[in-house]
N, C-alpha and C positions, 0 to 999 in steps of 0.2 A: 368809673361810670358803670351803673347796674343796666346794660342790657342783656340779660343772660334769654329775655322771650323772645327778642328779638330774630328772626330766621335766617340763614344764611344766602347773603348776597352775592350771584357770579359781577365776575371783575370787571367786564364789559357792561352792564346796567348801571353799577353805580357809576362807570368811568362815562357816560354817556348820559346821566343825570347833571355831573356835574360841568359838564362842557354846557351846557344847553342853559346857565345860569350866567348873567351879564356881569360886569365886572365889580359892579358894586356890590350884591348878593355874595359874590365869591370872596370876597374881604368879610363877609359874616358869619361864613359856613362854619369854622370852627367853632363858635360861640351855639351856634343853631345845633352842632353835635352834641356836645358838652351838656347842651340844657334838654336832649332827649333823658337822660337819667331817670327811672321813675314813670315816663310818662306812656308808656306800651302797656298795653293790657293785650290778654288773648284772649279769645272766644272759642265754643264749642267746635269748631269746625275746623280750627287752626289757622282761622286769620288773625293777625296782630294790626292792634290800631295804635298808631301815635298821637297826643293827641296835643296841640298847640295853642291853649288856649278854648276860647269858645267858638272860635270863626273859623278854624281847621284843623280836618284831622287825615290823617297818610293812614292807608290802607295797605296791610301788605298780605297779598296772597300769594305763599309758597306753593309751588307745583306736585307732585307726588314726591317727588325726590326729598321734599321739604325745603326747599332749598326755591328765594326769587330769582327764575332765569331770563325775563325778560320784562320787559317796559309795562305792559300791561297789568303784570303782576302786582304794581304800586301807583297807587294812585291817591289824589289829594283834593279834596271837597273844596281850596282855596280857588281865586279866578284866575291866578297868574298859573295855574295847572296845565304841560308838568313838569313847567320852565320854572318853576316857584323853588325857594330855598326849601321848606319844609321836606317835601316830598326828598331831594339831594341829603336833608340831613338826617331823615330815617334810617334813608341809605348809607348812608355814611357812618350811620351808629351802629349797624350791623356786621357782625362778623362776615372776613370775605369767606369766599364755598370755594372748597377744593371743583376744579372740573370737572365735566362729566366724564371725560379720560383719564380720569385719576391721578392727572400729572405730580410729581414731586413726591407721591409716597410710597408706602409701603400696602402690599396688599395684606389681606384676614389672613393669610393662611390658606386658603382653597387654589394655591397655586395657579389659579389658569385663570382668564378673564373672559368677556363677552366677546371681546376679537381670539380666535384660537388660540390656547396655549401663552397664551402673554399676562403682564403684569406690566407696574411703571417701571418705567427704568434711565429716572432723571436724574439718579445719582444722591437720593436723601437715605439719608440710615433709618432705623427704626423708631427716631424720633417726630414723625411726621406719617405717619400710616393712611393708607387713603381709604373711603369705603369699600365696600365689600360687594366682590365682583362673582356670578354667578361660574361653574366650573365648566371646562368644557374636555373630550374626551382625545384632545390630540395636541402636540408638541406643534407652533408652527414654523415655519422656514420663512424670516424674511429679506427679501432684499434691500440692500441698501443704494442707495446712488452713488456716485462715486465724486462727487463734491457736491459742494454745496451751492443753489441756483443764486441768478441774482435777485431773486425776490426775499428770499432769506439773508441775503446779505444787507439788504436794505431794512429790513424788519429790523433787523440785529443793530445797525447802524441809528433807527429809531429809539430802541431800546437802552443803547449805549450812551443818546445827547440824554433820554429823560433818568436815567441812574445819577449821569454828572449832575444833574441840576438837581435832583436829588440833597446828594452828596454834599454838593456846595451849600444849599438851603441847613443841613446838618436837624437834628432834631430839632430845635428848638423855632426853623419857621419850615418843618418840613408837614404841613397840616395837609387836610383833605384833600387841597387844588393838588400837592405836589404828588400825594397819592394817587389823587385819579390820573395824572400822566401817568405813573410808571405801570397801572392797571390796562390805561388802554393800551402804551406800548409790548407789554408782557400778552395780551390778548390777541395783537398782531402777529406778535414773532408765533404765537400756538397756533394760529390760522397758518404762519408760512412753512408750519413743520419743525418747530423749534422749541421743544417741550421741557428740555434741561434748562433751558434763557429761563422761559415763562416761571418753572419752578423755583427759579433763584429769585425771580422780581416779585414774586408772593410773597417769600420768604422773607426778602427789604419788607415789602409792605407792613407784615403782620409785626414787625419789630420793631418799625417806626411807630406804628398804632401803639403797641406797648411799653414804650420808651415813653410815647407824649402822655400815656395815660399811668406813668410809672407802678405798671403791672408787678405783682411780686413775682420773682425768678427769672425777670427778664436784665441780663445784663449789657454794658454796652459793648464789653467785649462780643458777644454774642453779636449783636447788629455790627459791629468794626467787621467782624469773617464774614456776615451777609453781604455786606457793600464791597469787601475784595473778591469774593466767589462770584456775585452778579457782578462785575466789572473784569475780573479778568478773563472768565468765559464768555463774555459781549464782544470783549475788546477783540480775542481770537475771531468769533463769527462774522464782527465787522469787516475782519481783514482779507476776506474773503478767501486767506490759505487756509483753515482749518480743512480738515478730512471731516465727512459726512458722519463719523461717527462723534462728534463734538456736537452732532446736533440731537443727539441723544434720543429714544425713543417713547413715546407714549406708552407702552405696553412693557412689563419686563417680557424677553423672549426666553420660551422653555427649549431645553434641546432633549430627545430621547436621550437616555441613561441607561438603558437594558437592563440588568437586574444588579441589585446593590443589595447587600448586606451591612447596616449601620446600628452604629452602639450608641445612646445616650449618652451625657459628658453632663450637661446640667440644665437648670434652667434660668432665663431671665426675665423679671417683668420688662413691660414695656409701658411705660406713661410718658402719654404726649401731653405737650402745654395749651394743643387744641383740640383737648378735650376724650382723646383717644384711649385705649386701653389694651391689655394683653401680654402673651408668654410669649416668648421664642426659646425651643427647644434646641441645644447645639447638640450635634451629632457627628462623630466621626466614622468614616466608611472604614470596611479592612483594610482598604488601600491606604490609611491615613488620612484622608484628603476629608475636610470638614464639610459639614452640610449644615443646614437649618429647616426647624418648622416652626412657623408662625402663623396666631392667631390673634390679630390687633382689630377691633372696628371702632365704632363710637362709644363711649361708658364710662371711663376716667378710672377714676379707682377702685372704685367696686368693681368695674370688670379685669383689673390687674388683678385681686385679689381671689374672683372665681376661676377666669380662664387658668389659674395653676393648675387645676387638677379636671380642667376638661379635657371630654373626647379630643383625641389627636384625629382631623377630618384628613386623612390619607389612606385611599387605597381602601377601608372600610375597616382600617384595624381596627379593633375592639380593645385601644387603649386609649388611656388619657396622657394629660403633657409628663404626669409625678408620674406614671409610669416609665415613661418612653423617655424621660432623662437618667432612670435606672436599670432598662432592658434594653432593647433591641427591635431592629425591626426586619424583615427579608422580602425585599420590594421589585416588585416583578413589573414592567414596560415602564421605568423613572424616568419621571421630565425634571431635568435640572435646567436651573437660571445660571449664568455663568458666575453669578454673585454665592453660587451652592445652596441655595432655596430647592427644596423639592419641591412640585405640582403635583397637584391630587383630581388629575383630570380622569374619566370616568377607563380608562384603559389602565389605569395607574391599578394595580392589585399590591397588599402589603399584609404579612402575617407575623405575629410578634414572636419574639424569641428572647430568650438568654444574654441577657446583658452581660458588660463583662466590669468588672472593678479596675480602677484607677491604676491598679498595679499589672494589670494583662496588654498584653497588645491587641488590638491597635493604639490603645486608650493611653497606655505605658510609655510610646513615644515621644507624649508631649512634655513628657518629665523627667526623661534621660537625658535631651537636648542641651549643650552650654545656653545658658540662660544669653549671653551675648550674643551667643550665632543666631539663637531663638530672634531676639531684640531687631538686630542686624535685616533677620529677612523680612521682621514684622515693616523697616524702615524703609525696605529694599521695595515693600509693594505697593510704593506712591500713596497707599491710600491715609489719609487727615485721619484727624483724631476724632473719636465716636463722640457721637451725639452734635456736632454741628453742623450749623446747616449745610444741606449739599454734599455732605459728606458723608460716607463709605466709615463703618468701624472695621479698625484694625485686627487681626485674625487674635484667635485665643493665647494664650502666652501661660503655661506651666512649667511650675516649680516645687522643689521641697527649699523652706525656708526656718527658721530659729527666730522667734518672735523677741523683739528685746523690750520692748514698752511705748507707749502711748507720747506721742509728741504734736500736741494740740488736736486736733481733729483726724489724725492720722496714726497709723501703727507702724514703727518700724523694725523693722525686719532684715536681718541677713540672709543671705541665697546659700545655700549649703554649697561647703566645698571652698571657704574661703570667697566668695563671693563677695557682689558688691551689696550694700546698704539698700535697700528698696523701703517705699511710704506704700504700706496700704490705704486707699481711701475708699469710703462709700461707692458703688457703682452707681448708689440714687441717692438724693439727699433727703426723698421722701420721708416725713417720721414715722408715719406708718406704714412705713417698709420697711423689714427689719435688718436693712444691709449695717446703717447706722448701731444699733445695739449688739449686732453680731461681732463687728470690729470692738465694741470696746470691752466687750467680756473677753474677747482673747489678748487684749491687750493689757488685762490684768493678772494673763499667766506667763511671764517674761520666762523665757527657758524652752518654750513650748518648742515642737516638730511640728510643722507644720505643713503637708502639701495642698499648693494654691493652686487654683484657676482661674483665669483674668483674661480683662483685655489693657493691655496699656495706655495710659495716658499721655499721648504724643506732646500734649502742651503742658507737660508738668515736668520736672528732672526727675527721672530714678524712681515712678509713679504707674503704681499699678493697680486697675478697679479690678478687686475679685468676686468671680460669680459666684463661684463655691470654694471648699474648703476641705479635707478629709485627712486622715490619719499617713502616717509615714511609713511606711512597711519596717518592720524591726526596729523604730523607733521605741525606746519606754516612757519617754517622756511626751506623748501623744495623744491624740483625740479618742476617745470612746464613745463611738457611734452607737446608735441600735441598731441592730440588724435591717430592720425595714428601712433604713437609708441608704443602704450597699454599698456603704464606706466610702462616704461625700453627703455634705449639707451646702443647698441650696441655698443663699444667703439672702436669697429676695424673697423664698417665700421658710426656709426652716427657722424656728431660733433655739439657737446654743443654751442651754441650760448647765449648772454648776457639775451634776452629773455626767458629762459630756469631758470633762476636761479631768487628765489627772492630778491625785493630792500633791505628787511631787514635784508641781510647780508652782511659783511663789502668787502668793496674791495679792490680794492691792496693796496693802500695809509696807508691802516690800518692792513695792515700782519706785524708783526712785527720779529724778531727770534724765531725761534721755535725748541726747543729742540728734539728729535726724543725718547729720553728715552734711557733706559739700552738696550744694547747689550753684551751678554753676550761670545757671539760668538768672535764680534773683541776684549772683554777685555780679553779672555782665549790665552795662550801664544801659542796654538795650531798652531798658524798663522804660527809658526818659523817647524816646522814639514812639513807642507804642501808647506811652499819653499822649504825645502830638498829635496820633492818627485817633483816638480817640475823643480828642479834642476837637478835632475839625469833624467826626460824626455827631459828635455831641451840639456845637456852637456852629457849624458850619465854617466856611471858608473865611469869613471876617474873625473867626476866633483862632483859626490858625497863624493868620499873618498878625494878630496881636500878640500871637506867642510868638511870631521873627523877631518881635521887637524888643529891643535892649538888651541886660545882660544875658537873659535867658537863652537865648540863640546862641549867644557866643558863648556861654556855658556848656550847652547842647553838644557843639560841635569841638568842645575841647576836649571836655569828656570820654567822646566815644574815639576822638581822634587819640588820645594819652592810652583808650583798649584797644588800640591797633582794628579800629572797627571803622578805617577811613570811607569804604563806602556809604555804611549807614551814614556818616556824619554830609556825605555830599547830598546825598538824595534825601534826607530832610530838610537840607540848609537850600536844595531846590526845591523842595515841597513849600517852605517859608517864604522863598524869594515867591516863587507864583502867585500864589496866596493872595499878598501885597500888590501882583500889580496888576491894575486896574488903568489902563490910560481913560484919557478923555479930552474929548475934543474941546476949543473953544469955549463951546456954550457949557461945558459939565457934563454933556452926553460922553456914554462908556463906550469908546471905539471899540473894543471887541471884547461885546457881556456874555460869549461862550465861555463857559465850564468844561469845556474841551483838556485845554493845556492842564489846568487844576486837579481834575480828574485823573490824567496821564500821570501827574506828579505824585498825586496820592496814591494811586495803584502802583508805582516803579518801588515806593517806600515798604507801602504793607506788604509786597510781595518777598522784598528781602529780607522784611524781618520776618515773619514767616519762614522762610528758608535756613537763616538766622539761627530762628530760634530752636527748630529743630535739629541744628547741629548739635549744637549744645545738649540737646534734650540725649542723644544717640551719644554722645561724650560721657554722660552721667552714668549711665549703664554700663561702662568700662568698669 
């Protein structure tokens, strides 16, 4: 569906257009979206019209923000206005709008926000960045409460029946009506102070949208971790024991840093699915201890492609990002995020300096490290695998590696030192990013030395996305840099040329099959679990207990029960059992059409495989 004029709608206006529709309208809203396609035009002023026909047209006036935040903003020339479907299915063809608290993302880059010192701090990685918030000149201090109220508990309790019903509904009847629940309940829980919930229930939403409208790059794995993230963070806040910090903050908070001295390490683009753009610079302090700068706002990819080599907005240094992934910086009153963001609040002073090469310290540290001890503490620090949703990317992970060849879409490689087998993949699968062309020019020199930098891939076995890439110190069989890359290419925004690489290693002619080694992850029968749970986001709850039925079930559980994997096999064979039962009284009415127990069952499942899976994943790395 082409609504790209369309302006962005907060969650609260549509979730309150389409409550306000009777129940027969509400059985045509999805049809009423679907045929907005095409029919928005914009005018001089930035109003979009919808237009229905000859007898009505929706009116939407976005605010300065650009963005419709409230009821009056849309309006519709029909009689039944503005209880009418049309008006509900403009709305509903429109992209939702991040908040005006910037809940769920990432900030520009300018560190600090319009409340002191803060950013969001709902727990999304760099794939979700929010707009861009003006600087301010001080770190602030906040308190927190020391549990959590009962009005938050109840929000949260809201939030958790409209997920299950969700959930249960599954893509395929999870349309408008089911969206506007979980909008207005995610808009409740941000009124009671609950800004991590809210950011997970956007996150459902915007994936449900993309799944019904089979967006490219949206997978259902992707929505399966949105529905366990939003449900098992609900399920805590409902229970009323969480700690106040589960209710996560609207703002990230900065703390003073006093004076730091930090080295560039490289850099990353940053492309969001909604629509976002930008670099993040990694940096290590002397102390070792990593940092980041980031500059993400609204642009797509043409802003990936410029913020490379723009100003760095910290402190007033008079460098850009290709600099400051190659130099240095010496930063006088730092506000760090505890996530290691530096702020660039108006106290923030920063003057560049002398970077140092991959082979110096502090830099040299990340490359000395047993790649397993590395691995181990990457697993040790709770945080999920980069880039989904609600989730925190796992810290940097360097090595020197022996490239051997190309095995499908992946390069593999040994870790020097008798090490284990590691897949390079793409860190983006952009094609006009050149992480993709970068991997396979090196994977046409089998022999190579290679020292990597990466973040690991928690949901892959023995998987590592590298940022960049540079020469092995007394290696001969190694990369030949230019000088003006100070021995490291950027893999997101450098590309490797024939010249770059030495003759005395072989080339394509001579890559022959290359085995990728044990995976431990695709040989475990786990796979057949994790289509059940995507089956029931897919088909909803009636397609799950169609999967209990017959031999499939008892395959299922003989299966996993023959890999000594007995729990998985009881918590799906109760995720089936639930599924299926539905009572009902005399007349055919369902004694109890809660999606409560269902929900419970499905959350107990995906959370151990998850758990599951990342054993296995920390197994591979051995």
């Amino acid at each position: 569906m082409s609504t790209e004029l369309l302006p962005p709608v907060a969650p609260d206006v549509l979730a309150d257009a389409v409550e306000q529709l009777s129940a027969r309208l509400r059985k045509k809203l999805d049809a009423a979206i679907s045929g907005c396609a095409g029919q928005a035009s914009a005018t001089a002023d930035g109003t979009v019209e919808v237009h229905f026909g000859e007898n009505a047209t929706v009116t939407l006036r976005p605010g300065p923000s650009g963005t419709v935040t409230n009821a009056e903003q849309a309006v519709c020339t029909c009689l039944l206005a503005p209880r009418c479907l049309h008006r509900a299915a403009a709305l509903g063809a429109a992209p939702i709008a991040d908040e005006e608290d910037d809940v769920g993302g990432e900030d520009s880059g300018t560190g600090e926000a319009a409340d002191p010192g803060t950013t969001s701090d709902t727990g999304t990685g760099p794939e979700e960045p929010a707009p861009n918030t003006p600087a301010t000149d001080v770190a602030a201090t906040v308190v927190k409460p020391a549990a959590l109220t009962a009005a938050q508990v109840r929000a949260a309790t809201a939030l958790w029946d409209a997920a299950a019903e969700a959930l249960s509904a599954g893509v395929t009847a999870g349309g408008a009506v089911v969206q506007a629940e979980l909008l207005r309940a995610a808009h409740t829980v941000r009124l009671a102070g609950l800004p991590r919930a809210e950011a997970a229930a956007l996150r459902v939403v915007r994936s449900l949208r993309a799944a019904r409208e089979r967006s490219q790059g949206q997978s259902l794995a992707d929505l399966t971790g949105a529905f366990r993230e939003l449900l098992a963070g609900t399920a805590l806040l409902a229970s009323g024991s969480a700690a106040a910090e589960a209710a996560g903050s609207a703002r990230r908070v900065y703390e003073q840093g006093g004076s730091l001295r930090v080295y560039g390490l490289c850099r990353e683009p940053v492309l969001s699915a909604t629509g976002y753009g930008g670099v993040t610079t990694h940096l290590v302090g002397s102390d070792g201890a990593g940092y980041t700068v980031s500059d993400v706002r609204p642009g797509g990819l043409a802003r990936v492609k410029g913020a490379g080599s723009a100003s760095v907005a910290l402190g007033g240094a008079a460098l850009d990002h290709a600099g400051l992934a190659r130099g240095g910086l010496r930063i006088v009153g730092a506000t760090v995020s505890a996530d290691g963001r530096l702020g660039a609040g108006r106290g923030v002073g920063a003057t560049p300096m002398r970077g140092v090469d991959w082979s110096e310290e502090p830099a040299a540290a990340l490359f000395t490290r047993p790649v397993r001890e590395a691995m181990a503490a990457v697993l040790a620090d709770g945080t999920p695998g980069a880039g989904g949703p609600g989730r925190t990317a796992p810290s940097l992970l360097g090595c020197d590696v022996e490239v051997i060849g190309a095995a499908g879409d992946s390069v593999v490689v040994r870790v020097a030192g008798e090490g284990p087998l590691l897949r390079l993949r793409p860190a983006h699968s952009h094609p006009e990013l050149p992480h993709a062309a970068n991997l396979r020019r090196i994977a046409e020199h089998p022999g190579l030395a290679l020292r990597v930098l990466g973040r690991p891939d928690l949901d892959r076995a023995a998987t590592l996305r590298p940022l960049a890439v540079g020469p092995v110190p007394g290696a001969s069989a190694t990369l030949r840099l230019p000088d003006a890359w100070k021995g490291r290419a950027d893999l997101g925004y450098d590309r490797l040329q024939g010249e770059h690489f030495p003759r005395e290693t072989a080339g394509p002619a001579d890559c022959g099959p290359v085995t990728a080694g044990p995976d431990p992850l695709a040989e475990a029968p786990l796979w057949r679990v994790r289509r059940l749970l995507e089956t029931g986001v897919a088909g909803g709850r009636r397609a799950v207990a169609e999967a209990g039925r017959g031999t499939d079930a008892a395959s299922l559980s003989a299966r996993l029960t023959r890999a000594e994997l007995g729990v998985a096999a009881h918590l799906a064979q109760a995720l089936t059992t639930e599924a299926g039962r539905r009572p009902r009284d005399t007349f055919g009415r369902l004694t109890d059409p809660s999606a409560d127990a269902y929900a419970r069952a499905w959350l107990a499942s995906a959370v151990h495989l998850a758990a599951a899976e990342r054993s296995l994943v920390a197994a591979s790395w051995s």
